[in-house]
LUMNU-800518 format. One record per residue (C-alpha): residue in three letters; x, y, z; residue number from 0. Coordinates in Angstrom, 3 decimals. Example, Ala and Ser with C-alpha at 12.3 -4.5 7.8 and 13.67 -1.06 7.14 Angstrom:
- res; c1; c2; c3; n
- ALA; 12.300; -4.500; 7.800; 0
- SER; 13.670; -1.060; 7.140; 1
//
This chain:
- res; c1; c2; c3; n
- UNK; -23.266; -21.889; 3.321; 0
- UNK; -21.863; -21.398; 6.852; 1
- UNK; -24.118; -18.627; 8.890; 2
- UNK; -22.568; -15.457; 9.539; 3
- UNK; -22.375; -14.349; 13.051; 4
- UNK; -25.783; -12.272; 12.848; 5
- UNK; -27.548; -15.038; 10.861; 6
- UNK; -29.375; -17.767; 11.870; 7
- UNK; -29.008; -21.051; 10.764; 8
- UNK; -30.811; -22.222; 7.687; 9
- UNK; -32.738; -25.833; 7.707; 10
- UNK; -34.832; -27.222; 4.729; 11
- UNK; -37.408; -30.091; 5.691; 12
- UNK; -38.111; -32.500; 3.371; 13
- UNK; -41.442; -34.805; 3.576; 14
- UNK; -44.263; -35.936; 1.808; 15
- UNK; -46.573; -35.481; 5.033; 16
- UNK; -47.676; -32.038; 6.181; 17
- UNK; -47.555; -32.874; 10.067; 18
- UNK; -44.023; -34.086; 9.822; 19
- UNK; -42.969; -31.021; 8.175; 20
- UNK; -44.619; -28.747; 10.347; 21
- UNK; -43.796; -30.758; 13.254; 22
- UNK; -40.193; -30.188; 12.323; 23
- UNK; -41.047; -26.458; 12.093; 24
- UNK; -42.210; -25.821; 15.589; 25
- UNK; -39.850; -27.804; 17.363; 26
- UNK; -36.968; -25.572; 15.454; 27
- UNK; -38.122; -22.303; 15.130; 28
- UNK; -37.278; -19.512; 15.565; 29
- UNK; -33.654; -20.035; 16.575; 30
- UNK; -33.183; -20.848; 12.917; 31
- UNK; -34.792; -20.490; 9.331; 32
- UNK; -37.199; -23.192; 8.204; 33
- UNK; -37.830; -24.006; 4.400; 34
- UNK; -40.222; -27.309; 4.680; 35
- UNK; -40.789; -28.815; 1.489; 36
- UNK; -43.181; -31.531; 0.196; 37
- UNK; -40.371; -33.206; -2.096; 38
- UNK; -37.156; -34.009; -3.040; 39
- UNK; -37.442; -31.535; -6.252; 40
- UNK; -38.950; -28.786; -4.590; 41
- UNK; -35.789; -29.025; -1.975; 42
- UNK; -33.189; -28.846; -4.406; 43
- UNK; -34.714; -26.117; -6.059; 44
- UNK; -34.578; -24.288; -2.820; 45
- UNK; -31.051; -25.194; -1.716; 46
- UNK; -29.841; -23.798; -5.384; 47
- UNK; -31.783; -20.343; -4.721; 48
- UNK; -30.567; -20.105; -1.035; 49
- UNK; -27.609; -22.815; 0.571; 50
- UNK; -28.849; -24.558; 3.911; 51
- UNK; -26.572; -25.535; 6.475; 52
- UNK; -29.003; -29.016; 7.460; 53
- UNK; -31.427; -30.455; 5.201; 54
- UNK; -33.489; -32.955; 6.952; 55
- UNK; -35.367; -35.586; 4.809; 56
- UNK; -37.696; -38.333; 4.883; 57
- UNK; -36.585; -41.442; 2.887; 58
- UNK; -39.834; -43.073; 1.294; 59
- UNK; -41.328; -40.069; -0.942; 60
- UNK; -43.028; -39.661; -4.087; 61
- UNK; -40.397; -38.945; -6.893; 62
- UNK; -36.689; -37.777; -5.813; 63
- UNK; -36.186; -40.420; -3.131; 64
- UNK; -34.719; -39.548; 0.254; 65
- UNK; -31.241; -41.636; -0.834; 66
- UNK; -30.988; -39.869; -4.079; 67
- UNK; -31.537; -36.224; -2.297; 68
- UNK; -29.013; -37.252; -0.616; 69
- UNK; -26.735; -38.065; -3.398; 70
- UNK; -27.652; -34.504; -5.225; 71
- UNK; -26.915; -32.914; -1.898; 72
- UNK; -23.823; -34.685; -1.320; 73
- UNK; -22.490; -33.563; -5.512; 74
- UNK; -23.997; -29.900; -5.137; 75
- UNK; -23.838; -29.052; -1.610; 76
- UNK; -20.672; -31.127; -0.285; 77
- UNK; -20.921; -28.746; 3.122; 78
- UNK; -24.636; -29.568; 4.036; 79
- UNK; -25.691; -31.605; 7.039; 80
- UNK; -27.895; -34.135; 6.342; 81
- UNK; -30.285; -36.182; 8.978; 82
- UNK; -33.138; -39.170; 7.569; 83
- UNK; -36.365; -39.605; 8.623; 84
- UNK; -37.545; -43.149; 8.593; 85
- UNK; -40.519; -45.183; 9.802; 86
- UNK; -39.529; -48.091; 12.430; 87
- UNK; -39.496; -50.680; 9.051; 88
- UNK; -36.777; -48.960; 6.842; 89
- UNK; -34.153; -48.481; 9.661; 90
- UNK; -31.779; -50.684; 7.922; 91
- UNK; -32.633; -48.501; 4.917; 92
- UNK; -31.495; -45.094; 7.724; 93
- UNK; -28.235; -47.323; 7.937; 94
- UNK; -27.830; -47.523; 4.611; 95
- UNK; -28.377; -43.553; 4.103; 96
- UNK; -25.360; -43.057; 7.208; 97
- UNK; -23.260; -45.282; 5.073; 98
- UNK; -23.592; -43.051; 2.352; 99
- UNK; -22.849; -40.331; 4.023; 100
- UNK; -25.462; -38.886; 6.354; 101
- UNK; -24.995; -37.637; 9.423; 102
- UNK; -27.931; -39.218; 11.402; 103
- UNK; -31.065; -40.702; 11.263; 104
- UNK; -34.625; -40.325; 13.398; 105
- UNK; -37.135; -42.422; 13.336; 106
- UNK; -41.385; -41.601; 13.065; 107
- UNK; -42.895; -40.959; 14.963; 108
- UNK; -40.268; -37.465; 15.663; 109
- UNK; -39.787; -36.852; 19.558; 110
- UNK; -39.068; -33.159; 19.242; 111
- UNK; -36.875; -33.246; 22.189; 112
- UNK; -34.600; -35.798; 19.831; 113
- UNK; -35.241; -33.302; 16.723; 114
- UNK; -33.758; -30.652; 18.870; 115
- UNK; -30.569; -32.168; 20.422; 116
- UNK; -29.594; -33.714; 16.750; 117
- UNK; -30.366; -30.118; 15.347; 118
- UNK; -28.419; -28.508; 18.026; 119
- UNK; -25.360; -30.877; 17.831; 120
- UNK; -25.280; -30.587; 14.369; 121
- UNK; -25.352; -27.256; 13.724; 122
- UNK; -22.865; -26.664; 16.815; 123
- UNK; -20.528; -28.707; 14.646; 124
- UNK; -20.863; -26.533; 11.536; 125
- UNK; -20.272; -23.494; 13.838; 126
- UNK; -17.430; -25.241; 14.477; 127
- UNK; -16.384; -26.129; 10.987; 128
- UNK; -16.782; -22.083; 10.101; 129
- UNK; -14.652; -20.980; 13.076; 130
- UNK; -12.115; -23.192; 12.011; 131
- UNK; -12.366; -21.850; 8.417; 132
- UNK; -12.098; -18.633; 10.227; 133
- UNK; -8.663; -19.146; 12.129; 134
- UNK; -6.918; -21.047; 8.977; 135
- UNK; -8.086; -17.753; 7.066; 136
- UNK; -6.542; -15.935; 9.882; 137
- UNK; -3.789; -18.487; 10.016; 138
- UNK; -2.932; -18.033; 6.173; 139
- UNK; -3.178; -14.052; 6.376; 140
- UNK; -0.819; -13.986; 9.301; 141
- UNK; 1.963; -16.363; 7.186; 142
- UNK; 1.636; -14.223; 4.412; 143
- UNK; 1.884; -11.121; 6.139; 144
- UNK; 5.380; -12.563; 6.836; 145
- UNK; 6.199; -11.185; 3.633; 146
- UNK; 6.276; -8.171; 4.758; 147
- UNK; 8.863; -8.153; 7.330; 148
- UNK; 11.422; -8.901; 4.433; 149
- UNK; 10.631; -5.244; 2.944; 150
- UNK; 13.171; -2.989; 3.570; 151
- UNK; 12.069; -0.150; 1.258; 152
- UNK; 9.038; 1.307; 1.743; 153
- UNK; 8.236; 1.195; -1.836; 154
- UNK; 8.087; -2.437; -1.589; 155
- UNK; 6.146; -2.528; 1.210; 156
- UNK; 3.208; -0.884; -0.088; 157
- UNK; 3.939; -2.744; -3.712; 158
- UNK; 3.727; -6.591; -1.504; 159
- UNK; 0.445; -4.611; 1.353; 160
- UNK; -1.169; -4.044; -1.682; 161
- UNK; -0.549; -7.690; -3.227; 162
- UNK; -2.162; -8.775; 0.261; 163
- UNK; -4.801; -7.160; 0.439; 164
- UNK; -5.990; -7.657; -2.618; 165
- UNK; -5.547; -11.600; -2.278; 166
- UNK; -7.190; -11.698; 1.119; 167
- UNK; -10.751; -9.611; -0.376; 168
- UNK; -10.577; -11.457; -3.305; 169
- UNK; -10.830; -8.402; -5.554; 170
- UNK; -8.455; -7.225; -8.325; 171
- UNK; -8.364; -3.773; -8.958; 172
- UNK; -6.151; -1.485; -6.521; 173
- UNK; -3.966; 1.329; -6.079; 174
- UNK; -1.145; 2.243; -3.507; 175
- UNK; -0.253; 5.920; -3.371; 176
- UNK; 2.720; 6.964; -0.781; 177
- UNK; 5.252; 9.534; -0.520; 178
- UNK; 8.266; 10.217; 2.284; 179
- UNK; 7.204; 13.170; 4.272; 180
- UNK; 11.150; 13.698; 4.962; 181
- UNK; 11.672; 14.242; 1.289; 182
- UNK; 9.602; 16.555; -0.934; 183
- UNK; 8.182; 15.607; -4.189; 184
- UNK; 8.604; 11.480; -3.794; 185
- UNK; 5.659; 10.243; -4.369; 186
- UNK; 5.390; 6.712; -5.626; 187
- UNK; 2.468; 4.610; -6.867; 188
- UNK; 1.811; 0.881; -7.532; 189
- UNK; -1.009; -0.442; -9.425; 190
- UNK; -2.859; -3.433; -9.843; 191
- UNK; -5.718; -4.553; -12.751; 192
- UNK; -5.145; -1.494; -14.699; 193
- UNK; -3.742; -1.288; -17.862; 194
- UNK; -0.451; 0.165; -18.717; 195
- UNK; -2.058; 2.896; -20.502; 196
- UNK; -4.386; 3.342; -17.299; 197
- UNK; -1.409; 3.075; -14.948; 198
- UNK; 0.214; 6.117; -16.548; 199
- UNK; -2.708; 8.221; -17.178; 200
- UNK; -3.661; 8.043; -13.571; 201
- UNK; 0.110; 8.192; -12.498; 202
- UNK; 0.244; 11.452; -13.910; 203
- UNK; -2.920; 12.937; -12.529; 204
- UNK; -2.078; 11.347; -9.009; 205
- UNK; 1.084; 12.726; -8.670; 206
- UNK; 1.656; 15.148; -11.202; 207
- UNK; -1.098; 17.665; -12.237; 208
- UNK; -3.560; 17.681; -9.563; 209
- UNK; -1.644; 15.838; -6.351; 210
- UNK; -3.581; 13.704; -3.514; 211
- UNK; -2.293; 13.780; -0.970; 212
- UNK; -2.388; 9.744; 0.901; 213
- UNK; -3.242; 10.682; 4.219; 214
- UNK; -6.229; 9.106; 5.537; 215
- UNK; -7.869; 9.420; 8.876; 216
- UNK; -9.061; 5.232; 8.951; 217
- UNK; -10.488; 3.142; 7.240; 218
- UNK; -13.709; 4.042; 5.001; 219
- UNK; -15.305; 3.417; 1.665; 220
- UNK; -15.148; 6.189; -0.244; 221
- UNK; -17.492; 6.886; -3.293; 222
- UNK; -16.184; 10.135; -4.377; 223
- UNK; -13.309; 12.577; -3.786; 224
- UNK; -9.873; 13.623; -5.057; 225
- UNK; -9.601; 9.687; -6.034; 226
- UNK; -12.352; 9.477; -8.292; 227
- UNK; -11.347; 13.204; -9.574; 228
- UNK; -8.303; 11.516; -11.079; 229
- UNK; -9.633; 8.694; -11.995; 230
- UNK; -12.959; 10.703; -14.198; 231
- UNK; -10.119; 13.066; -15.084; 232
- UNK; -8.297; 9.797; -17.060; 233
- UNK; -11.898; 8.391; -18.310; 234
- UNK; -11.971; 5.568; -16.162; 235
- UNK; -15.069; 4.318; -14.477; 236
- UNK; -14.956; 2.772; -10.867; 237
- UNK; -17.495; 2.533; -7.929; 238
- UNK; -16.617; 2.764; -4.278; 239
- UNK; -13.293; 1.976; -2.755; 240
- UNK; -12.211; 0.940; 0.397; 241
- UNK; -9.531; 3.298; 1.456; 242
- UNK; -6.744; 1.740; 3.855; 243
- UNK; -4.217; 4.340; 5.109; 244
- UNK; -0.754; 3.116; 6.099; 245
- UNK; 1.654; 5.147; 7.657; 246
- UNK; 4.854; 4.449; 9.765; 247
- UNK; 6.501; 6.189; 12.505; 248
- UNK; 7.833; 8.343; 11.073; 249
- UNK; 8.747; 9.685; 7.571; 250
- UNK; 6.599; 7.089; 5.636; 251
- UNK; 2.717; 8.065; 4.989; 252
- UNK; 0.798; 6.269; 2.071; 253
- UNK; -2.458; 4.987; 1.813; 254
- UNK; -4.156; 1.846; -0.366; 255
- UNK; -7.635; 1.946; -2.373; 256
- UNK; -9.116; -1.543; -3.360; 257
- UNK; -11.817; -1.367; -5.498; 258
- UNK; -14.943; -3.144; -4.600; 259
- UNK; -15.893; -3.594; -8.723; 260
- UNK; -19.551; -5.016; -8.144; 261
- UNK; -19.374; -6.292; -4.856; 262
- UNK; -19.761; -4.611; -1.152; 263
- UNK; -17.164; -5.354; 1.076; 264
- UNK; -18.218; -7.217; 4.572; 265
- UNK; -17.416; -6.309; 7.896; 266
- UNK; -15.050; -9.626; 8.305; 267
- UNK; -13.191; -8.384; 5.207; 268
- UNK; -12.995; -5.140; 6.762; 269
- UNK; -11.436; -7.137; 9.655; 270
- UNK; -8.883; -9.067; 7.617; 271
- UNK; -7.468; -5.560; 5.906; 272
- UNK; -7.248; -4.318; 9.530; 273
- UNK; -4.889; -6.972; 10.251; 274
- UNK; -2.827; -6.544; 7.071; 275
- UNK; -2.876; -3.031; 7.428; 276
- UNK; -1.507; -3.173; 10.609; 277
- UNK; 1.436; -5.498; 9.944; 278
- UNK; 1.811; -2.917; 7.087; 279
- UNK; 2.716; -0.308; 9.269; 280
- UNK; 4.915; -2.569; 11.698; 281
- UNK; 6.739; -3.443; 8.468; 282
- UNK; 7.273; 0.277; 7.504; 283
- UNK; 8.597; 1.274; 10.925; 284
- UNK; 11.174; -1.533; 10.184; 285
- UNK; 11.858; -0.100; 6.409; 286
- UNK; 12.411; 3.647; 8.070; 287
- UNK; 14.531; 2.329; 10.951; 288
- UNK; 16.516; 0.625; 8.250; 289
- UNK; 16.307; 3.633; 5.619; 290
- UNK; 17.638; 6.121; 8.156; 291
- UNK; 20.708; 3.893; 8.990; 292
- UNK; 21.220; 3.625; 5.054; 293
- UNK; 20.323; 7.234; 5.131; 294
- UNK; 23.529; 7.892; 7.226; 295
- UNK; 25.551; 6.350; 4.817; 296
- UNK; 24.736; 9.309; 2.776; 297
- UNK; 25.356; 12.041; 4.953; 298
- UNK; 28.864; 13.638; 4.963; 299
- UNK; 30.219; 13.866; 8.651; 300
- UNK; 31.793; 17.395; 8.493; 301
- UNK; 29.037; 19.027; 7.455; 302
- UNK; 25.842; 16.944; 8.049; 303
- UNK; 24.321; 17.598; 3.906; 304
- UNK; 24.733; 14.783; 1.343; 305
- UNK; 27.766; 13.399; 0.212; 306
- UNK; 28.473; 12.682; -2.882; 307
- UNK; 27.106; 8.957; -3.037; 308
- UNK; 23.786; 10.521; -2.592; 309
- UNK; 24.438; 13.152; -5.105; 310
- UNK; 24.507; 11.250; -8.126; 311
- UNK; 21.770; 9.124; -7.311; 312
- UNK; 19.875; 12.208; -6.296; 313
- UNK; 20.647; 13.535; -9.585; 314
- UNK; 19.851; 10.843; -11.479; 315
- UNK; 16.300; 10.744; -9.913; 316
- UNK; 15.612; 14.530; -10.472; 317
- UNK; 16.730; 14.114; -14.526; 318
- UNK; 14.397; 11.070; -14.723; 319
- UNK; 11.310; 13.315; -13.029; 320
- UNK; 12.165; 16.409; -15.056; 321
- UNK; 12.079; 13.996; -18.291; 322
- UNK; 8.888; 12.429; -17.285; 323
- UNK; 7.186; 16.052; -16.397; 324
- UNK; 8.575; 18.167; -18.855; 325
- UNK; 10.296; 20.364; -16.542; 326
- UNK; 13.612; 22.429; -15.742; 327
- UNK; 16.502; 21.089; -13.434; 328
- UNK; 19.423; 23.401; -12.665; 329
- UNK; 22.620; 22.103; -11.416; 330
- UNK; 25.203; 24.708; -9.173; 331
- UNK; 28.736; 23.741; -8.535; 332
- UNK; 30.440; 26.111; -6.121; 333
- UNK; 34.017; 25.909; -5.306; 334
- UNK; 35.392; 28.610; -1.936; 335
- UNK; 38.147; 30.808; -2.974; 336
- UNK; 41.324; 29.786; -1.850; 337
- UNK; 40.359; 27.758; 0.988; 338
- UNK; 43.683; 25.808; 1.608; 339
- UNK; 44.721; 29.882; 3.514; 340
- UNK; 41.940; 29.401; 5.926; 341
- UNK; 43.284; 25.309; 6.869; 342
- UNK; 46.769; 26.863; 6.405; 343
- UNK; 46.500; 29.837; 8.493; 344
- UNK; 43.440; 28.424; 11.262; 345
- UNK; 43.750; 24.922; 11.451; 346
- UNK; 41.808; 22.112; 10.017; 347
- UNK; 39.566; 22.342; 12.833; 348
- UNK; 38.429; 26.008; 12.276; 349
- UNK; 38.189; 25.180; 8.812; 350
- UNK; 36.018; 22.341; 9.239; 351
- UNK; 33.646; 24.375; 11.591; 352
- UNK; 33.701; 26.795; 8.854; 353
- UNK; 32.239; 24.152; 6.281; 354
- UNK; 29.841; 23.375; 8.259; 355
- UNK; 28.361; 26.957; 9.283; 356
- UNK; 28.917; 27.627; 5.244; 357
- UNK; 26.581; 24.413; 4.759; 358
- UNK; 24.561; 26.200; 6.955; 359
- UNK; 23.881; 29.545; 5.023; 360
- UNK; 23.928; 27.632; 1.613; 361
- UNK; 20.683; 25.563; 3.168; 362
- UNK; 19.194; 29.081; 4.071; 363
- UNK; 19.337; 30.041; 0.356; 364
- UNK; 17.809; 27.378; -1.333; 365
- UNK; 14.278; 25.501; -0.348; 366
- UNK; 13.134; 22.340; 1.023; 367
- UNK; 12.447; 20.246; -2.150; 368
- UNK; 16.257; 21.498; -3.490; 369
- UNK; 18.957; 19.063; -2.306; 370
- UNK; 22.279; 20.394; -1.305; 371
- UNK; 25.363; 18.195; -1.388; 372
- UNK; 29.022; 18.131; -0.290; 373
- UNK; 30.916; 16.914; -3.981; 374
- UNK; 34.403; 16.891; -1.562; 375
- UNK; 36.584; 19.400; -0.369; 376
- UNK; 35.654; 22.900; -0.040; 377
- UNK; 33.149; 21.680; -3.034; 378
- UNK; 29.222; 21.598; -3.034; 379
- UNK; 26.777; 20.911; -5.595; 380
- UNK; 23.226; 22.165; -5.697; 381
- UNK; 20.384; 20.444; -7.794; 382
- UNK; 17.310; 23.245; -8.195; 383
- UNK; 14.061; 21.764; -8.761; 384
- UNK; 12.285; 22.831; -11.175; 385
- UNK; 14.269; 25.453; -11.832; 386
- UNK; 15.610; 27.444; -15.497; 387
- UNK; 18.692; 28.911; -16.467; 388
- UNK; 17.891; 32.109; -15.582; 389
- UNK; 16.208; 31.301; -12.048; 390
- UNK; 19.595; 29.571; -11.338; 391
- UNK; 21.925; 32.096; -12.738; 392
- UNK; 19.823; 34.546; -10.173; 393
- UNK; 19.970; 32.121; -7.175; 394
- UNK; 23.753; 31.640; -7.851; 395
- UNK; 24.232; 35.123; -7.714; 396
- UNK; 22.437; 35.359; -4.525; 397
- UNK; 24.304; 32.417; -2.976; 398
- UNK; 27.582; 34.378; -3.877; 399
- UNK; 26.683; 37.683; -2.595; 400
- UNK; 25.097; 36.172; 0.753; 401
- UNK; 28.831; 34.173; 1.268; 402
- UNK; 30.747; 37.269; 0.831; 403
- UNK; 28.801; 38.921; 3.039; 404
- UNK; 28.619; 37.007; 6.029; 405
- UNK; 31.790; 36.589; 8.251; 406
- UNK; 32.849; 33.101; 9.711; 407
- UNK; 34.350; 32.597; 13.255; 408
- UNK; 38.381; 32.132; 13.163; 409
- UNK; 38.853; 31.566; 16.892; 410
- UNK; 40.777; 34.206; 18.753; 411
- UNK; 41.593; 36.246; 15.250; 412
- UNK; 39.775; 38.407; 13.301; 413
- UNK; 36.681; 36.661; 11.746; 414
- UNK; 37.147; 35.261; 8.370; 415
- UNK; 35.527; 36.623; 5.106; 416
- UNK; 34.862; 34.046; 2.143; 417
- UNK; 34.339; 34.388; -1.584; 418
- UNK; 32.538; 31.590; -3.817; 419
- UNK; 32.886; 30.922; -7.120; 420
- UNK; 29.992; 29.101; -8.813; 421
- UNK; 29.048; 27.684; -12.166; 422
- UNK; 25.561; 27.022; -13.251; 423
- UNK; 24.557; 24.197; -15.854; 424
- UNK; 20.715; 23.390; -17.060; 425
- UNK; 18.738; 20.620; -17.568; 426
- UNK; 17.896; 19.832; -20.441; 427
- UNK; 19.481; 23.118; -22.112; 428
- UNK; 23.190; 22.126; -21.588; 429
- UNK; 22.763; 18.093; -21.434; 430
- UNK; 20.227; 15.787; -20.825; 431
- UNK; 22.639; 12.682; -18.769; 432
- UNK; 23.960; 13.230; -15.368; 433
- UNK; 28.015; 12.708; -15.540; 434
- UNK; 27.539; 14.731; -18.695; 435
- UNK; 25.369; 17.079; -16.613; 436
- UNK; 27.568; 17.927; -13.451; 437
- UNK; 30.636; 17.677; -15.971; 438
- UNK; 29.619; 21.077; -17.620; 439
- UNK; 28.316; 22.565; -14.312; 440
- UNK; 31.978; 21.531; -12.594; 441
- UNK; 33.308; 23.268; -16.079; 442
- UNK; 31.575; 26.517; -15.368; 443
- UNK; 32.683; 26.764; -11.933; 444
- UNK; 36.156; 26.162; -12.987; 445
- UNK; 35.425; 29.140; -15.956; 446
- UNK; 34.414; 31.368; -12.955; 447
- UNK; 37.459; 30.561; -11.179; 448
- UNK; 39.374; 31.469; -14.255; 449
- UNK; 37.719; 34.879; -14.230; 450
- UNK; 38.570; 36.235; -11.274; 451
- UNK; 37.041; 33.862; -8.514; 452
- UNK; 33.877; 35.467; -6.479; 453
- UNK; 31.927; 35.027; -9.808; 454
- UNK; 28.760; 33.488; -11.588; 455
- UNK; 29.530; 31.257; -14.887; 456
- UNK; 26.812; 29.707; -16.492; 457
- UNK; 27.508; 26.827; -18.599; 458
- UNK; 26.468; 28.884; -21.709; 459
- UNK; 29.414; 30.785; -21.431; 460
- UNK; 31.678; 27.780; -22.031; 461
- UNK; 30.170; 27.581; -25.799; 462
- UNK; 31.204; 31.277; -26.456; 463
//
């Protein structure tokens, strides 16, 4: 075993003769740890209790014989030096001993000075060895950190940080919570050495009943807190964690727990997540530069909301998360009243200014975590969160009265009043798929429209 930094070297003497051993001692100590032993048993007992970085032996002793410690040392301890002792008569046998794989020999009676530079060379070279251990650990963290700079969603990121770190502690057991600050209420987690049935017990807890937030303020093991609330809240029984936020630039904030299971993580280990982490975050300001480009792609250019595209996938994720929660999802379609006058009459640029400031007061009406959308047109869609039939039919009606109320600039002319008509379908009371969902919203709207215009339909009404 290679010393740490703060350790000192360990040697085990081996000889028959109590001078020679003690000899050995004084000439060594303290700048490292000295085991003397009397014989080549009592040596390998201590090497299997506590790993030496040098053993040095005498040749000629009673029992175990200096060549066959050598031979155990050599099966059971490939990485320990080992240096003979021999008297001026058996230096052929010293010979022998380097053939076999030692890596010098001294012969009685021991100069200390000639103890000490063999000792010191030695053990400089196993310094050496470890340091190079050291930077191909390094080396083979770094390459697979490259992994990372393929991930262009964030999701993955944290999915392949978490694969990482794991691998480079050695451990098993971890977690990866992270949500997008820019958009409410998606939170993702990834798990590793849990069961399925663990994995969805603490997904729930984690995201859905009692929320943690993954912000951290560094790196820390933690023993106790909202994490180990969810995790006695789902029976499960863990000891500390090391906790390694990772955040990006900007929208992305998430953090990683790796579970220690049994055995204390060390400050070079600490070290090595440091570096992961941090190509983590590198990574993540890569995925939100290229997320916000993609993001763009979503965005409707008259009126800066969501287009369509993003509509129906938005959709499709806020069915999935009302399915998996149990809750409500209401979807608005509103349609202006007889638009086409206001292109005819103003010009298309007037009414695309007016789209946009009506964009403007339908993003007043509704909160954060609702998503607005532009379907086309003079059309918009609204999904309400967690929202019922009822709750919708009363925000519709507030979305209509606040149009008709507020007056949009026409240029030069007098300003220009709007209507909106506006049908309301719920999830899962009118349908549980998304086509099938909008479908009976758009329906509703179009009912409205049939009624009058500057009216609330819900999709209920359709069945009547």
């Amino acid at each position: 075993m290679t010393a740490g930094p703060q350790e000192l070297a360990r040697v085990v003497v081996v000889d028959d003769d109590r001078f020679t051993r003690e000899l050995v001692r004084e000439a060594l100590e303290p700048r490292v740890r000295v085991e003397c032993c009397e014989n080549g048993e009592a040596a390998l007992e201590a090497l299997s209790r506590d790993p030496a970085d040098l053993v040095i032996s005498d040749l000629t002793m009673p029992g175990l014989s200096g060549i066959e410690l050598l031979e155990r040392v050599r099966r059971g301890h490939p990485g320990t030096q080992f240096v003979v002792l021999t008297g001026d008569a058996s230096v052929e046998s010293a010979v022998g001993a380097l053939r076999m794989g030692a890596a010098d020999y001294l012969v009685k009676p021991i100069q200390p000075h000639e103890l000490d530079q063999i000792a010191e060379r030695l053990l400089a070279h196993r310094g050496l060895l470890a340091e190079n251990e050291r930077l191909r650990d390094a080396l083979n963290t770094v390459e697979s950190c490259q992994a990372l700079m393929r991930c262009l969603d964030p999701g993955e990121v944290y999915a392949v940080t978490l694969d990482l770190t794991l691998s480079t502690l050695l451990r098993q057991r971890g977690l990866a919570l992270f949500r997008r600050t820019s958009v409410p209420m998606a939170e993702g987690v990834a798990f590793r050495g849990f069961s399925e049935g663990e994995a969805r017990a603490l997904r729930d807890v984690l995201v859905g009943e009692k929320p943690v937030d993954p912000v951290g303020e560094g790196i820390e093991i933690v023993s106790d807190g909202p994490l180990h609330d969810a995790l006695r809240a789902v029976g499960i029984d863990a000891g500390a964690a090391l906790a390694v936020p990772v955040s990006g630039h900007d929208t992305e904030a998430g953090i990683l727990w790796i579970f220690e299971d049994g055995r204390g993580f060390a400050p070079d280990e600490i070290d090595r997540v440091k570096f992961v982490a941090g190509h983590a975050e590198l990574a993540l300001h890569n995925a939100e530069r290229y997320s916000h480009a993609k993001e763009r792609a979503f965005i409707d250019d008259v009126t800066e909301v969501y287009n369509a595209r993003y509509l129906m996938k938005a959709t499709e994720r806020e069915i999935q998360r009302a399915e998996r929660y149990g809750n409500d999802l209401c979807v608005l379609f509103l349609d202006l009243d007889r638009f086409k006058l206001v292109n005819d009459h103003f010009g298309h640029l007037v009414g695309s200014r007016t789209l946009r400031r009506l964009s403007e007061v339908l993003q007043q009406c509704i909160r954060q975590v609702d998503t607005l959308a532009r379907y086309g047109g003079d059309e918009f869609t609204i999904l309400l969160v967690d929202t019922e039939l009822d709750a919708g039919l009363t925000i519709a009606e507030r979305i209509r009265r606040t149009v008709a109320e507020t007056l949009f600039e026409g240029g030069r002319d007098a300003p220009i009043r709007l209507t909106i008509s506006i049908g309301v379908a719920a999830y899962p009371v009118h349908r549980r798929e998304r086509d099938a969902l909008l479908d009976v919203a758009d329906k509703a709207m179009y009912r409205a429209k049939s009624l009058g215009r500057n009216c609330v339909c819900s999709a209920s009404d359709l069945e009547s």
